[in-house]
C-alpha distance (Angstrom), angle and dihedral (degrees) to the residues before:
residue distance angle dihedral
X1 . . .
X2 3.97 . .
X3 3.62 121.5 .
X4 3.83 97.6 -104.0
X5 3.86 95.1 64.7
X6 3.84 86.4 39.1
X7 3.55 81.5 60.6
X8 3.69 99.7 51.8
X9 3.52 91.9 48.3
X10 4.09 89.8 58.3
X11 3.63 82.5 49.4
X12 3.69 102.8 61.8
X13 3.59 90.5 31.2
X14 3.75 93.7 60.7
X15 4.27 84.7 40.1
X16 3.73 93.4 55.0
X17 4.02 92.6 49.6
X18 3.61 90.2 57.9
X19 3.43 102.6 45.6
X20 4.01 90.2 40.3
X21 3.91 81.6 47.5
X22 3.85 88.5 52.6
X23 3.86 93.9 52.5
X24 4.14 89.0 50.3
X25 3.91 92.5 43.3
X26 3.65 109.9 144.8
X27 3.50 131.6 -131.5
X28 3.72 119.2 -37.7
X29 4.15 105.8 -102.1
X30 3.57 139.7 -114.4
X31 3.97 89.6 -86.9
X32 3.52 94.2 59.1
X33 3.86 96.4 38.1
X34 3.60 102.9 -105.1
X35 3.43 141.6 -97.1
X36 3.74 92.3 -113.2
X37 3.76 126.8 98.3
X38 3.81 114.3 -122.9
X39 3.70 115.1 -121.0
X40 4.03 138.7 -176.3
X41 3.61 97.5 34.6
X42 3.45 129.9 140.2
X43 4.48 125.1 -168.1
X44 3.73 136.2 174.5
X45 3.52 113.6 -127.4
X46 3.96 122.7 -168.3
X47 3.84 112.6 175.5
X48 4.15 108.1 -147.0
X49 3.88 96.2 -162.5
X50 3.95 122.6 -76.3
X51 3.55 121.2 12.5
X52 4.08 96.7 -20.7
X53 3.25 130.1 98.7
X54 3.82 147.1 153.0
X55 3.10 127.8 -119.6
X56 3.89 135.5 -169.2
X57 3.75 155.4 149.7
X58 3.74 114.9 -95.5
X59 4.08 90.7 -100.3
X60 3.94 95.3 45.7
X61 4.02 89.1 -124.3
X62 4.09 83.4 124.0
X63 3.73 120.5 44.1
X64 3.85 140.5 -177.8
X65 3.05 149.2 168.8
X66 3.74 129.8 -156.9
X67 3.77 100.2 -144.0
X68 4.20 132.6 -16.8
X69 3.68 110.9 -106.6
X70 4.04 105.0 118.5
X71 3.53 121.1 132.3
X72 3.95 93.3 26.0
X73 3.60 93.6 47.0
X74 3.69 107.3 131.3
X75 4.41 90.6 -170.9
X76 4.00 87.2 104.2
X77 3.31 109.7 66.2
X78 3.61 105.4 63.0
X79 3.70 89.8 53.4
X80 4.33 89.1 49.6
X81 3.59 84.8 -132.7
X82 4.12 113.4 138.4
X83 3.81 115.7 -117.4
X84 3.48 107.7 -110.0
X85 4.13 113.1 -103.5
X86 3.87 89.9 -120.9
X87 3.42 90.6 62.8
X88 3.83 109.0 34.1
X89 4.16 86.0 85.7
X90 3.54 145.4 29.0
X91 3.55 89.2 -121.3
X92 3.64 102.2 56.9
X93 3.74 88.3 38.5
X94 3.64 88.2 64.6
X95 3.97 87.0 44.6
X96 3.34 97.0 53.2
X97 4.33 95.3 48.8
X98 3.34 94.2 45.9
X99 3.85 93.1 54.0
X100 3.46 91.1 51.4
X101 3.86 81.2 66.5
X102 3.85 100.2 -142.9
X103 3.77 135.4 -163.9
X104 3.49 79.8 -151.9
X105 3.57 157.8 2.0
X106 4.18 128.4 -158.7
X107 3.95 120.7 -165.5
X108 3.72 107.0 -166.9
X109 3.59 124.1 -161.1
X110 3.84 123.5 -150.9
X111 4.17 95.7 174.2
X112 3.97 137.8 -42.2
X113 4.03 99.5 -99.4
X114 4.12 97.8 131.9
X115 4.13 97.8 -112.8
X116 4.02 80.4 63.3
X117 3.93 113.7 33.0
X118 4.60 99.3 16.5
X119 3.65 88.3 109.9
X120 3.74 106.8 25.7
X121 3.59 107.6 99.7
X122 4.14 89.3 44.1
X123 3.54 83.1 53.4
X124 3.63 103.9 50.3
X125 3.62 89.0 41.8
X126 3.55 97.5 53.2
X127 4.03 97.8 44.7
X128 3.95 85.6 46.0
X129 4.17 82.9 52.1
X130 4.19 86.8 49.0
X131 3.53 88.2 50.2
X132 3.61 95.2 -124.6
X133 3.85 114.8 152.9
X134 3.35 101.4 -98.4
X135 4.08 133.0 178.7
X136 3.37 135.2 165.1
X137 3.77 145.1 -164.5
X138 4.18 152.5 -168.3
X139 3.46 147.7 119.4
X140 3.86 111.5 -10.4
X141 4.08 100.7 -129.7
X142 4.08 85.8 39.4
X143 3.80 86.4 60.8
X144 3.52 106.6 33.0
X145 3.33 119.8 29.0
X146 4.43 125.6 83.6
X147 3.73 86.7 -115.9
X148 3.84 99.3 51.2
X149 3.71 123.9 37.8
X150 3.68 113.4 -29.9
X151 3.93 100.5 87.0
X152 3.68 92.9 58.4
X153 3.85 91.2 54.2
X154 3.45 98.9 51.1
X155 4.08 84.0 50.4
X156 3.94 88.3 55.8
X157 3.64 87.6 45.6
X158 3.72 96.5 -109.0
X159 3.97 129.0 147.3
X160 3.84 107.4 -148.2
X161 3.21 101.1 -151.0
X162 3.69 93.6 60.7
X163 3.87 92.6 47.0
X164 3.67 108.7 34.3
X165 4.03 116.3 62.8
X166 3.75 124.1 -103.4
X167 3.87 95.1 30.2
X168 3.62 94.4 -48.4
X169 4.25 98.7 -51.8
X170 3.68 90.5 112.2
X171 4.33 96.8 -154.1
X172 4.12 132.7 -98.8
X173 3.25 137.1 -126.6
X174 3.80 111.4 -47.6
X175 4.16 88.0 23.3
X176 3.63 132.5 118.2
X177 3.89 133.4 -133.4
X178 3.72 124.6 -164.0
X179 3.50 130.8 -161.9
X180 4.09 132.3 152.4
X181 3.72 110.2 -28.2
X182 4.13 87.9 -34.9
X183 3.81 131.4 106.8
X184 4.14 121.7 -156.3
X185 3.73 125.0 -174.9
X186 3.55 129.3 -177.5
X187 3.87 126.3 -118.5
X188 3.95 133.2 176.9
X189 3.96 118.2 -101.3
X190 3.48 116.7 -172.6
X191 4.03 103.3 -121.2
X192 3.86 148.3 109.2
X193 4.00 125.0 -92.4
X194 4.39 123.4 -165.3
X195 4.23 86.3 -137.5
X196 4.18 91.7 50.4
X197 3.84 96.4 -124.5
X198 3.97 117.8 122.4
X199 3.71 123.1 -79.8
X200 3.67 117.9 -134.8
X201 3.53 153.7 179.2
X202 3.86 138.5 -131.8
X203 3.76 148.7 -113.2
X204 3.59 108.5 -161.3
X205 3.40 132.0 -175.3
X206 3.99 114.5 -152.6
X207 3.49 131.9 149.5
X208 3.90 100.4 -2.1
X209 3.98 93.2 -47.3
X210 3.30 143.6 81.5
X211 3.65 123.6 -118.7
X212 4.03 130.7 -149.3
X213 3.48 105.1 -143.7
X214 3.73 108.0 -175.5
X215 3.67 113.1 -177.9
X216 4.22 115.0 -163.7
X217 4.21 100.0 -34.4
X218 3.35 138.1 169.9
X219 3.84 107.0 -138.4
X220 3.91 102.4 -99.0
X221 3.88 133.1 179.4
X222 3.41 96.2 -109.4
X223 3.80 93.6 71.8
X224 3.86 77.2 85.9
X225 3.59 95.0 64.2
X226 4.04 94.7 44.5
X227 3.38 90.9 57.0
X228 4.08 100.8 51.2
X229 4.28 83.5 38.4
X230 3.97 102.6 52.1
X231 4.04 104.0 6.3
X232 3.79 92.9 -144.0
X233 3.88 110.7 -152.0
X234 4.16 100.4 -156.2
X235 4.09 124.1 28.7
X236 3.94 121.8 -156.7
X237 3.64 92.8 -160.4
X238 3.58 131.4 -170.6
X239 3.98 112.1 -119.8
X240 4.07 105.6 162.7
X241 3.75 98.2 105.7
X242 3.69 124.8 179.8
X243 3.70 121.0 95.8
X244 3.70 99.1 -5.5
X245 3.63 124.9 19.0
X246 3.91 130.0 45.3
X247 4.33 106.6 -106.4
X248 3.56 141.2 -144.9
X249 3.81 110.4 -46.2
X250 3.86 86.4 34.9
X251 4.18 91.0 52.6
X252 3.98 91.6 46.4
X253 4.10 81.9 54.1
X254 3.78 88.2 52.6
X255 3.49 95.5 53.3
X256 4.27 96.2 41.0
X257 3.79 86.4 53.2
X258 4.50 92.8 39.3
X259 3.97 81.6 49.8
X260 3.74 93.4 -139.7
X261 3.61 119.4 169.8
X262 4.10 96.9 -146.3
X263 3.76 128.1 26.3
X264 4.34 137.2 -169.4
X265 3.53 117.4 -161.3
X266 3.69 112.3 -134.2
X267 4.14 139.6 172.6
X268 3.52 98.8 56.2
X269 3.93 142.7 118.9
X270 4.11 83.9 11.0
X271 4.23 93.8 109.7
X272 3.95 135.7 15.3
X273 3.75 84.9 -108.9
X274 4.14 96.0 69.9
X275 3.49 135.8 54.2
X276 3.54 116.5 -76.6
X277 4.01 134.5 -119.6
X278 4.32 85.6 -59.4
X279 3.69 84.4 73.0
X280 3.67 96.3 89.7
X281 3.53 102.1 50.2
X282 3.88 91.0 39.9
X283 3.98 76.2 58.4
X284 3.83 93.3 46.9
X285 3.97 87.2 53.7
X286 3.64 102.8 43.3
X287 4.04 85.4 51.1
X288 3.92 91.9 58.8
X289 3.21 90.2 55.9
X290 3.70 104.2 36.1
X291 3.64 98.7 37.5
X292 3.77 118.4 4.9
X293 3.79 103.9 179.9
X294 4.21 84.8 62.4
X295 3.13 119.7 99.4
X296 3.44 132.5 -141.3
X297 4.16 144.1 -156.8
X298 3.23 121.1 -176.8
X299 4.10 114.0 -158.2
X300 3.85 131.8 -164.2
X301 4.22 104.3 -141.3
X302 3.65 112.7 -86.5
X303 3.84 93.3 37.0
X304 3.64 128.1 110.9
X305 3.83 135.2 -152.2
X306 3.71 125.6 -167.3
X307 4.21 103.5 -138.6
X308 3.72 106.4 -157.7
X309 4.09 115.3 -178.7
């Protein structure tokens, strides 16, 4: 045999090890999320009316929140449930964290519509104020650059890269933030923004599980793919419908093709232009049918569930 087919034969060797190496791949890693369900955890959830909620481990040493609209939130009235005094001002907002005594506190972004982002820089500003150890994160161009965010933080007084992870960049799509004991990474959503960069949504890891935070979406293909990548164990899904947002039947979809085990409907009964406070049992029923296995708590604003998986 001369050394050129020798050759060739090392060739193909070598090529049919790494393709028989890429059909026995193991599980996706850490950097990519992992292909393995999280299990054991437990996280306090208290929904704050449309798409905002907080979010927490059972002994409040980890805190987030899933978007920044607290003492302007509108998502109580329709249910004629009082807003709760910590959050009817900036000032008792700030209170009420800072009692909690936190190793930390994440603010996470999905877009700048106002029933996401009206009370996020107040909110920053004032937990920065209380020293409370804040951080927050979203979209990387949102945060960073003069045409997204950064203005309205220096108005409020705020340094970016001393609130916003990874020196003030926030992350994209496929990126990871870190602060405390918690994990957020940043998925599409299928949605409008006033400053033109992409809305999104959020994986977060909190209290031994990993949380679907889905912003305003559309339902979207790719849900498919989020679910086999980062195998999310709880989804706070928007359900409102109308104008803006996918609804009910859509939202049970979501979470059938995310393959979570519990799910929250959120984003409803906050503005004449979504569904009102039958949203979340129109939810409830759509995810009986769609996906039985799921399931489902439905929350008035103000309360708060303990999800344990």
């Amino acid at each position: 045999m001369d050394r050129r087919t020798v050759l060739r034969g090392m060739v193909a060797m070598s090529g049919g090890l790494a393709l028989g190496a890429c059909g026995t791949s193991s599980p996706l890693g850490s950097g990519t999320g992992g292909s393995t369900r999280m299990s054991g955890g437990r996280v306090s959830v208290r929904w704050l009316g449309g798409g905002v909620a907080e979010l927490a481990t059972p002994d409040y040493k980890q805190i987030a929140y899933a978007d920044a609209w607290f003492w302007s939130n509108a998502g109580w009235t329709r249910f004629n449930v009082p807003k709760a005094a910590e959050y009817a001002s900036k000032e008792a907002f700030a209170q009420y964290v800072r009692g909690k005594n936190p190793d930390a506190v994440f603010v996470l972004l999905t877009h700048d519509h106002g029933d996401h982002a009206g009370d996020y820089m107040d909110a920053l500003k004032a937990l920065v104020d209380a020293g409370v150890p804040v951080m927050s994160t979203g979209q990387s161009d949102l945060m960073r650059a003069p045409t997204g965010l950064v203005p309205d933080f220096q108005k409020a007084g705020l340094t970016p890269a001393k609130v916003v992870v990874n020196g003030g960049a926030g992350m994209n799509f496929g990126g990871t933030s870190r602060h405390g004991a918690m994990t957020a990474r940043l998925v599409p959503a299928t949605h409008s923004t006033l400053h033109g960069f992409p809305a999104a949504g959020f994986m977060l890891d909190i209290g031994g599980m990993r949380v679907y935070i889905s912003g305003d979406t559309d339902l979207f293909s790719e849900m498919k793919t989020l679910g086999e990548r980062y195998q999310p164990n709880l989804a706070l899904v928007c359900v409102g419908d109308g104008p803006f947002t996918m609804g009910p039947e859509e939202a049970a979809r979501a979470c059938q093709w995310l393959g979570v085990q519990h799910a929250i409907p959120v984003h409803y009964a906050h503005n004449p232009a979504v569904k009102g406070v039958e949203a979340g049992e129109e939810f409830r029923k759509a995810m009986a049918q769609i996906a039985p296995s799921v399931k489902v708590t439905v929350m008035k604003p103000g309360e708060t569930q303990v999800i344990s998986i």
